[in-house]
SELUMBA-124469 format. One record per residue (C-alpha): residue number from 1; residue in three letters; x, y, z. Coordinates in nm, 2 decimals, always signed. Example, Ala and Ser with C-alpha at 12.3 -4.5 7.8 and 13.67 -1.06 7.14 Angstrom:
num,residu,east,north,up
1,ALA,+1.23,-0.45,+0.78;
2,SER,+1.37,-0.11,+0.71;
***
This chain:
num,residu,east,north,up
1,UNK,-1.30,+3.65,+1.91;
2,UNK,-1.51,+3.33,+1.87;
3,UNK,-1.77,+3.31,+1.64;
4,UNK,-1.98,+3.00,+1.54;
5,UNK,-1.81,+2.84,+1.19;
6,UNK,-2.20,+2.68,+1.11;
7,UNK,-2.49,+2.81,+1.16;
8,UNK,-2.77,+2.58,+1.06;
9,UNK,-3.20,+2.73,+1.12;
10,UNK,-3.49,+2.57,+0.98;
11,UNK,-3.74,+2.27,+0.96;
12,UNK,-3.52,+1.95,+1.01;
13,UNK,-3.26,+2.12,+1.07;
14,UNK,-3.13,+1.86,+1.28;
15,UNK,-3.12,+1.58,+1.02;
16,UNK,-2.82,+1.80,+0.90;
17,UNK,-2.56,+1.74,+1.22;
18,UNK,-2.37,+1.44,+1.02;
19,UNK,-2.27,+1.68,+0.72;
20,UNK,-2.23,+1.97,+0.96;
21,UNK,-1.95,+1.75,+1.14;
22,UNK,-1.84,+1.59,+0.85;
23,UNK,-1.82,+1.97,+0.71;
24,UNK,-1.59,+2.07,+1.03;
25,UNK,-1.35,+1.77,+1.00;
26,UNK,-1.48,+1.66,+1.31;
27,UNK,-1.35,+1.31,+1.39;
28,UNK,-1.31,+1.06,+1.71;
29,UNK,-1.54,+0.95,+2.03;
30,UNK,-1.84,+1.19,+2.08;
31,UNK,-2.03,+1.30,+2.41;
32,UNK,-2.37,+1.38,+2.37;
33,UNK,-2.51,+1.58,+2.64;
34,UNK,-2.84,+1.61,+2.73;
35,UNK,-3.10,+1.55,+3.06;
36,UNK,-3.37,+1.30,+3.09;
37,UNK,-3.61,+1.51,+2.85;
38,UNK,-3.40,+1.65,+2.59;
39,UNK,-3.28,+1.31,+2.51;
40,UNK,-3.61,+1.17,+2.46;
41,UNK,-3.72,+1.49,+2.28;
42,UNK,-3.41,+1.52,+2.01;
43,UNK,-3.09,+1.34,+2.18;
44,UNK,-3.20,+1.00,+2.10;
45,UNK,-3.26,+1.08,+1.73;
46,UNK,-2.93,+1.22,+1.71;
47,UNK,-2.74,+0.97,+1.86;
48,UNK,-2.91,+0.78,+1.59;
49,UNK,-2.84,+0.98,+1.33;
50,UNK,-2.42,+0.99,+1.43;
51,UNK,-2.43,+0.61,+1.56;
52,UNK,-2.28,+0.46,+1.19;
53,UNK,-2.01,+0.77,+1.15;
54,UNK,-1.88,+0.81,+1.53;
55,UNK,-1.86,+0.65,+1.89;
56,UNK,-2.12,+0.82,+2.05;
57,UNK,-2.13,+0.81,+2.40;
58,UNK,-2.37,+1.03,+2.65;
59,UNK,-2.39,+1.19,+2.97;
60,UNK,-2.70,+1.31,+3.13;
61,UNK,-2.72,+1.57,+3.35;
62,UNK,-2.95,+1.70,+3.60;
63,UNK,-2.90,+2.09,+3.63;
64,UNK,-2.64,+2.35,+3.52;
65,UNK,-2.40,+2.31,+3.91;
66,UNK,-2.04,+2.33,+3.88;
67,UNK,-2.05,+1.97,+4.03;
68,UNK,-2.26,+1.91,+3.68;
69,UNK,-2.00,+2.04,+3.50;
70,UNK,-1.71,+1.84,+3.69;
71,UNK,-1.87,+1.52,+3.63;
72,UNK,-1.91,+1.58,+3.24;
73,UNK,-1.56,+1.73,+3.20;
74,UNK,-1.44,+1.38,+3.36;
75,UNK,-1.68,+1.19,+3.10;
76,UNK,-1.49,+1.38,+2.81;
77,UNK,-1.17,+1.26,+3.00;
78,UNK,-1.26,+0.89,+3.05;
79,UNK,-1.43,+0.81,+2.75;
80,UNK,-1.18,+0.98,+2.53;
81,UNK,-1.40,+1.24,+2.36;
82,UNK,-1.27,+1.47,+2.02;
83,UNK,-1.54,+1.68,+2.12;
84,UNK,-1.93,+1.73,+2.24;
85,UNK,-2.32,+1.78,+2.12;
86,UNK,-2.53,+1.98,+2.37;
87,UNK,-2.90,+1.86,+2.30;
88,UNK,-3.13,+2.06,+2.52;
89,UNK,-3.22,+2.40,+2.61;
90,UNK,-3.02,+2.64,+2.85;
91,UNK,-2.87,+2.46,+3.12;
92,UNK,-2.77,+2.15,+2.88;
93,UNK,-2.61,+2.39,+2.66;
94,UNK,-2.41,+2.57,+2.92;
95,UNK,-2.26,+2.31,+3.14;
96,UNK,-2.13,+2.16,+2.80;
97,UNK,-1.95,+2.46,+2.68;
98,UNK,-1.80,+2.50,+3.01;
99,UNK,-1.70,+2.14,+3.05;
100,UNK,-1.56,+2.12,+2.65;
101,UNK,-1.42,+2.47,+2.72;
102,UNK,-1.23,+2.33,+3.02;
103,UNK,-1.10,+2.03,+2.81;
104,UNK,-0.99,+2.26,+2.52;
105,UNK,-1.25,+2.09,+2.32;
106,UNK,-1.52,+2.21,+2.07;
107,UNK,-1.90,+2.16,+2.09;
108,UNK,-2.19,+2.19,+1.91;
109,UNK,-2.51,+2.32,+2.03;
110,UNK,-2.83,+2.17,+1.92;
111,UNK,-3.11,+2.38,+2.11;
112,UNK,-3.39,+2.20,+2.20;
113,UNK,-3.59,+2.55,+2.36;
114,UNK,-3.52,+2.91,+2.28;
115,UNK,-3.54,+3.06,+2.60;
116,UNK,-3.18,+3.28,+2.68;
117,UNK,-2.96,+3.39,+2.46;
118,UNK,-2.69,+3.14,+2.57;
119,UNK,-2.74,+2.88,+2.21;
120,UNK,-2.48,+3.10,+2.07;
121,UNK,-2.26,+3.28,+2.33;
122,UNK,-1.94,+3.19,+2.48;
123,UNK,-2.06,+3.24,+2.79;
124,UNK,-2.20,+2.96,+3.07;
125,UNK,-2.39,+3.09,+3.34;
126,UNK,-2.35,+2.81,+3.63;
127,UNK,-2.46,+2.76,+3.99;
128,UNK,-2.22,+2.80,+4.24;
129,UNK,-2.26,+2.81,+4.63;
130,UNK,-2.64,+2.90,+4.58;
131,UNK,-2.59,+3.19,+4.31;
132,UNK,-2.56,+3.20,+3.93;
133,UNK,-2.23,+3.33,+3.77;
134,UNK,-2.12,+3.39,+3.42;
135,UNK,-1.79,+3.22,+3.28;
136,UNK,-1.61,+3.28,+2.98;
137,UNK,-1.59,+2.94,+2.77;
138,UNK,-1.58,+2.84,+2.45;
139,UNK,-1.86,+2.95,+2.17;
140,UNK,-2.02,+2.63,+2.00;
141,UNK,-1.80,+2.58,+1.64;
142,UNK,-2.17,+2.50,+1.50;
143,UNK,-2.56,+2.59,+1.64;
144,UNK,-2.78,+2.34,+1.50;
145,UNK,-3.14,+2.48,+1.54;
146,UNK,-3.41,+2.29,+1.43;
147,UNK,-3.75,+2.52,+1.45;
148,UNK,-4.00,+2.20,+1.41;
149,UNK,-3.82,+2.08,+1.76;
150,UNK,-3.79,+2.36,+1.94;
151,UNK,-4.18,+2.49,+1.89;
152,UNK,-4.31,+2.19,+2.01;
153,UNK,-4.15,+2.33,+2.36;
154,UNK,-4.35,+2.53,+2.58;
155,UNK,-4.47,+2.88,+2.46;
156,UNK,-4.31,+3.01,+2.80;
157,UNK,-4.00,+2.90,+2.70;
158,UNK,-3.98,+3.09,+2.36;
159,UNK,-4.14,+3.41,+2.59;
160,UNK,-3.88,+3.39,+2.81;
161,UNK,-3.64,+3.42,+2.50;
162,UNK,-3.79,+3.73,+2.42;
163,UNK,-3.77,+3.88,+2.77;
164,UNK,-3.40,+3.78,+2.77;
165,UNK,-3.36,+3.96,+2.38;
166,UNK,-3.56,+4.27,+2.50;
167,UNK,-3.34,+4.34,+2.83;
168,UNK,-3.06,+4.41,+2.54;
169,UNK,-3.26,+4.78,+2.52;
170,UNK,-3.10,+4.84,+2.90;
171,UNK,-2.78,+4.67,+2.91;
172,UNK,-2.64,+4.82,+2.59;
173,UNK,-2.75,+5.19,+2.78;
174,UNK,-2.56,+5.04,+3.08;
175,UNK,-2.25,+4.95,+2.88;
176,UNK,-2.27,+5.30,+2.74;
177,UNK,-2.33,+5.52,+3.05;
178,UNK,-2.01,+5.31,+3.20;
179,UNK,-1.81,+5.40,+2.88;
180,UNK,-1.90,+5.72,+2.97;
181,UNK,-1.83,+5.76,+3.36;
182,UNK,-1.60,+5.47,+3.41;
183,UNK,-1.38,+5.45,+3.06;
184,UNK,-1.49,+5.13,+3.00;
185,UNK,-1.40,+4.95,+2.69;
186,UNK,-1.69,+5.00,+2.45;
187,UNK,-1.80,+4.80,+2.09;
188,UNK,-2.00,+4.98,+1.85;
189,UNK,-2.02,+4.69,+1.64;
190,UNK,-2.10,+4.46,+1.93;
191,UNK,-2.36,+4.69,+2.08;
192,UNK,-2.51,+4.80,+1.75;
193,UNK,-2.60,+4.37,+1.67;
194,UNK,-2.69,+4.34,+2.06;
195,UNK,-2.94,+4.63,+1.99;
196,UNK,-3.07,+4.48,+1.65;
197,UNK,-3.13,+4.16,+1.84;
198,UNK,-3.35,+4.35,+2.06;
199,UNK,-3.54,+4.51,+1.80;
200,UNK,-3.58,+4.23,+1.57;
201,UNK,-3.83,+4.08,+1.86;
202,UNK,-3.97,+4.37,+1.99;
203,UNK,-4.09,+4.52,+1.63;
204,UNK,-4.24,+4.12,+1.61;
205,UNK,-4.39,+4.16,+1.94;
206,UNK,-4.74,+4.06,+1.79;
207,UNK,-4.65,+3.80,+1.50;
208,UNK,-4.47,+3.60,+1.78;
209,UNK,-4.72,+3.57,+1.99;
210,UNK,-4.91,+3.32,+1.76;
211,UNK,-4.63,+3.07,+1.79;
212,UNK,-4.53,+2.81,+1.58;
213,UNK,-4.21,+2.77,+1.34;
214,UNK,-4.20,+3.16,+1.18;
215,UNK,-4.19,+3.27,+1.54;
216,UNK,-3.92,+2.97,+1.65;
217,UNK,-3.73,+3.13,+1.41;
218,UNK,-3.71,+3.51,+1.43;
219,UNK,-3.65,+3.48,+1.80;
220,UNK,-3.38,+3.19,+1.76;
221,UNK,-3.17,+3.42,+1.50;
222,UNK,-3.21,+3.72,+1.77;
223,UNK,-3.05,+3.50,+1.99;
224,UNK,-2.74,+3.37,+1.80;
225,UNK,-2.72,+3.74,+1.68;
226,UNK,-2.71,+3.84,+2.04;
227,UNK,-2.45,+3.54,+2.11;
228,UNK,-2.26,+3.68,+1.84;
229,UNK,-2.20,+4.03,+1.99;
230,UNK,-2.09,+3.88,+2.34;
231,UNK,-1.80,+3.67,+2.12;
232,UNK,-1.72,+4.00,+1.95;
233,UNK,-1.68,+4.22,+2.31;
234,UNK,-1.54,+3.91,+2.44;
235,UNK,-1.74,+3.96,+2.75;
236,UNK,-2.14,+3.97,+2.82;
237,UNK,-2.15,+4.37,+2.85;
238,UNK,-2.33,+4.38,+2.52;
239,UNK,-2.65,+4.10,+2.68;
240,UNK,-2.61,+4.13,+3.04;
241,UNK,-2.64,+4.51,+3.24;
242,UNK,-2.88,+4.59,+3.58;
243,UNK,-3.12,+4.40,+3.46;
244,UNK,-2.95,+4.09,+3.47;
245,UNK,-2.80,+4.19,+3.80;
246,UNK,-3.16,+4.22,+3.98;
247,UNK,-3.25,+3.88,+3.81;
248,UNK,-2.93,+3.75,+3.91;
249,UNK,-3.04,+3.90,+4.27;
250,UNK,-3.43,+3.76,+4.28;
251,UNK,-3.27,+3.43,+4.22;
252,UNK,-3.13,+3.42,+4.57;
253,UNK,-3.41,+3.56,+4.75;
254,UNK,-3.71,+3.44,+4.60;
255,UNK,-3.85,+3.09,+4.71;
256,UNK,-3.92,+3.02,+4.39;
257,UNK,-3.80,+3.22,+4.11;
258,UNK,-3.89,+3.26,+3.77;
259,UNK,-3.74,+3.14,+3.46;
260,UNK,-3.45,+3.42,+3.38;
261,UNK,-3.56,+3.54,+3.07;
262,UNK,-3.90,+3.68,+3.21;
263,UNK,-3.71,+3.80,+3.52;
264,UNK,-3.49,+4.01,+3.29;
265,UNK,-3.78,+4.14,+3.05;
266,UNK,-3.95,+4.27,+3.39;
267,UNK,-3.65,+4.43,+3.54;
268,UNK,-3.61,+4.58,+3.18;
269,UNK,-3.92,+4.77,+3.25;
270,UNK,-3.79,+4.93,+3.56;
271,UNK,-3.39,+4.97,+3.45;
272,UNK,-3.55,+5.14,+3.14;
273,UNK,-3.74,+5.39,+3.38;
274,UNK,-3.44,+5.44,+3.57;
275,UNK,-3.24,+5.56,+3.21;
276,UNK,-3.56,+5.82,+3.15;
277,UNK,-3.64,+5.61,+2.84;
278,UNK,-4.01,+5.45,+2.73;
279,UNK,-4.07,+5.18,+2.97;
280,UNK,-4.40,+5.15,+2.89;
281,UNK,-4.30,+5.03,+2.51;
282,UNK,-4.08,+4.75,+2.66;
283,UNK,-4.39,+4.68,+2.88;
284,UNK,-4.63,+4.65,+2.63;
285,UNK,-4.40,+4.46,+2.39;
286,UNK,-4.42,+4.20,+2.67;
287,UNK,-4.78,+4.21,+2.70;
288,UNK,-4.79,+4.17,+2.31;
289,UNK,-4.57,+3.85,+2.33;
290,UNK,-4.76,+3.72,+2.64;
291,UNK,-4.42,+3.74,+2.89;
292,UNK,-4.46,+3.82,+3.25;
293,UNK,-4.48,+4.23,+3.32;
294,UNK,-4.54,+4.22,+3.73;
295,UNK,-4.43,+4.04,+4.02;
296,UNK,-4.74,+3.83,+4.01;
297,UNK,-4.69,+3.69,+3.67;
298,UNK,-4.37,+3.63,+3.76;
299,UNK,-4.51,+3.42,+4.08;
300,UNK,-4.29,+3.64,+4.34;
301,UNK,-4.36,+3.84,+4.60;
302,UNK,-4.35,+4.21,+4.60;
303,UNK,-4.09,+4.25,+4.85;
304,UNK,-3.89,+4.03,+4.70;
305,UNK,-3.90,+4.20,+4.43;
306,UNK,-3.79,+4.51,+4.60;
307,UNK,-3.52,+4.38,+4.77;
308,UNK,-3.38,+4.22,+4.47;
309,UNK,-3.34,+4.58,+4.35;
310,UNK,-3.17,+4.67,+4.63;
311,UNK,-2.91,+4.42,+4.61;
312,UNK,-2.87,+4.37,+4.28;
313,UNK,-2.59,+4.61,+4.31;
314,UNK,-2.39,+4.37,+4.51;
315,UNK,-2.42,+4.14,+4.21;
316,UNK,-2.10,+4.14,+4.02;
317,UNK,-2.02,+4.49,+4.14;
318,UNK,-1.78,+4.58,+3.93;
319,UNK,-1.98,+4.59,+3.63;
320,UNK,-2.11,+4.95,+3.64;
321,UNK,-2.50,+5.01,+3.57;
322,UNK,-2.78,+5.27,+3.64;
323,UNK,-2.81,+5.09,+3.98;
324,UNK,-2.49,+5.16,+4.08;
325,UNK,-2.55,+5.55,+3.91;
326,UNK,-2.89,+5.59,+4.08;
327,UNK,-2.84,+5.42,+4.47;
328,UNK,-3.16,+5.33,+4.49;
329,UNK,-3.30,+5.27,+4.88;
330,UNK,-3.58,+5.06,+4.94;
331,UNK,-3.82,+5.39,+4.93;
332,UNK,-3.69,+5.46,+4.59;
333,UNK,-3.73,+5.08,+4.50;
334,UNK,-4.09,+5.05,+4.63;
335,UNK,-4.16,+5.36,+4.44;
336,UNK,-4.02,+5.27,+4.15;
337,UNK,-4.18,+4.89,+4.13;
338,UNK,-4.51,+5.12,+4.17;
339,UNK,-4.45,+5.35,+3.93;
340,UNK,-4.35,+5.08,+3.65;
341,UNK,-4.72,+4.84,+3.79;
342,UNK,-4.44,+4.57,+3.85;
343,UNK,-4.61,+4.58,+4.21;
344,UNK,-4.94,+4.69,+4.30;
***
């Protein structure tokens, strides 16, 4: 397994990357990776910061595509890079692990949002012929997570984190009902932190809602935990289940979808229905934190939403789920979008 080496949460946090590198023996040409905002948000002031100990070059990118990723693996190539800094939130973060992870390289991610679970995971989810997929890569050998940054970003964004942490409630009951029908490999350990991730946000439903640094940092040490658990079952079983599927799903058909963290926290409502448990405690939890709870909020249609339920089965079908147990037909998905006030 791949765990993180440094972990580093706090208040200028970030002033700390030239000891956290010096720390890791980390030597040679650097890539900084960021996009247009990130850099003028943190990048530049770490390129500062590392501009008297390393050659610092950077690459900007525009979104997480695999063409993205190409064109950064070929920067590490070029400019001879020893390793790479993510600066930015989750698509920054995950076309650099892929690319370093591609180049047998290390990175280190400094997260500039908290809004998916992927600051700590070695896992890149990348576009690729107009859908999302997960890849296995390399987990960052240090998560740099300075709290003063990331709460000046959006309130969504840290919401969206939430909805991401709280969809753990559902895919650790996937992983276990296809433990249990299929023979799949199961953690205990793995699921057991996935679940503690979960509940770490959900029992802080209300404090986070106020914002600000405390907030910044529960839900960012949720999120390495939750990275953490994917390293240790080597795979995303323990963070990703149907509700990730149907997200995965409304990506495709909705016009314009919503961020994936809020897509997963309302699909956690239904998939938590679907498993007989309390849906209406993962719904209000959302409501608490101020996340998204219906296809309005999430700015979708209805029928998209329903058809994303019944596709999301044709989303990485091997991975068995409560979608796959249930068979849900588009009566059953209307009914249960109704049922859950995820459609009106």
């Amino acid at each position: 397994m791949q765990l993180p080496r440094t972990v580093v949460v706090g208040r200028g946090a970030v002033e700390e990357v030239q000891r956290v590198l010096e720390d890791l023996k980390m030597k040679g040409p650097v890539l900084l990776v960021a996009d247009s905002t990130t850099y003028e948000v943190a990048g530049r002031h770490v390129h500062e910061l590392l501009k008297e100990g390393f050659q610092v070059e950077v690459g900007l990118i525009s979104d997480s595509t695999a063409g993205e990723v190409g064109r950064i693996e070929g920067l590490l190539k070029d400019k001879g890079c020893s390793f790479a800094i993510a600066v930015g939130g989750g698509r920054v973060i995950d076309v650099t692990k892929l690319a370093s992870s591609n180049r047998g390289l290390d990175f280190v991610s400094i997260p500039t949002a908290a809004a998916h679970d992927g600051i700590a995971s070695s896992r890149a989810s990348i576009k690729r012929d107009g859908s999302t997929v997960s890849i296995g890569a390399r987990a960052p050998v240090a998560v740099v997570a300075d709290t003063e940054v990331i709460s000046r970003a959006p309130y969504r964004l840290l919401a969206s984190g939430c909805g991401d942490l709280i969809s753990k409630y559902t895919s650790v009951r996937d992983w276990e009902l296809a433990r249990d029908r299929k023979g799949e490999e199961f953690s205990e350990y793995a699921a057991a932190l996935s679940m503690m991730s979960a509940k770490m946000v959900l029992d802080s439903a209300g404090a986070i809602k106020g914002g600000g640094e405390e907030s910044v940092r529960r839900v960012v040490k949720a999120l390495i935990s939750c990275g953490v658990a994917m390293s240790i079952a080597g795979s995303s079983r323990p963070a990703s289940g149907s509700e990730h599927k149907f997200s995965h799903a409304l990506d495709a058909i909705a016009p314009s979808p919503a961020l994936h963290g809020e897509q997963c926290g309302v699909a956690t409502i239904m998939m938590m229905r679907l498993h007989g448990g309390d849906w209406e405690m993962i719904r209000d939890a959302l409501a608490r934190i101020g996340a998204p709870t219906t296809a309005a909020e999430l700015g979708v249609e209805d029928r998209h939403v329903v058809e994303a339920l019944v596709r999301a089965r044709e989303v990485r079908p091997e991975r068995y789920t409560i979608l796959e147990e249930v068979g849900l037909s588009e009566e059953d998905a209307w009914a249960l979008a109704r049922e859950t006030g995820v459609v009106s």
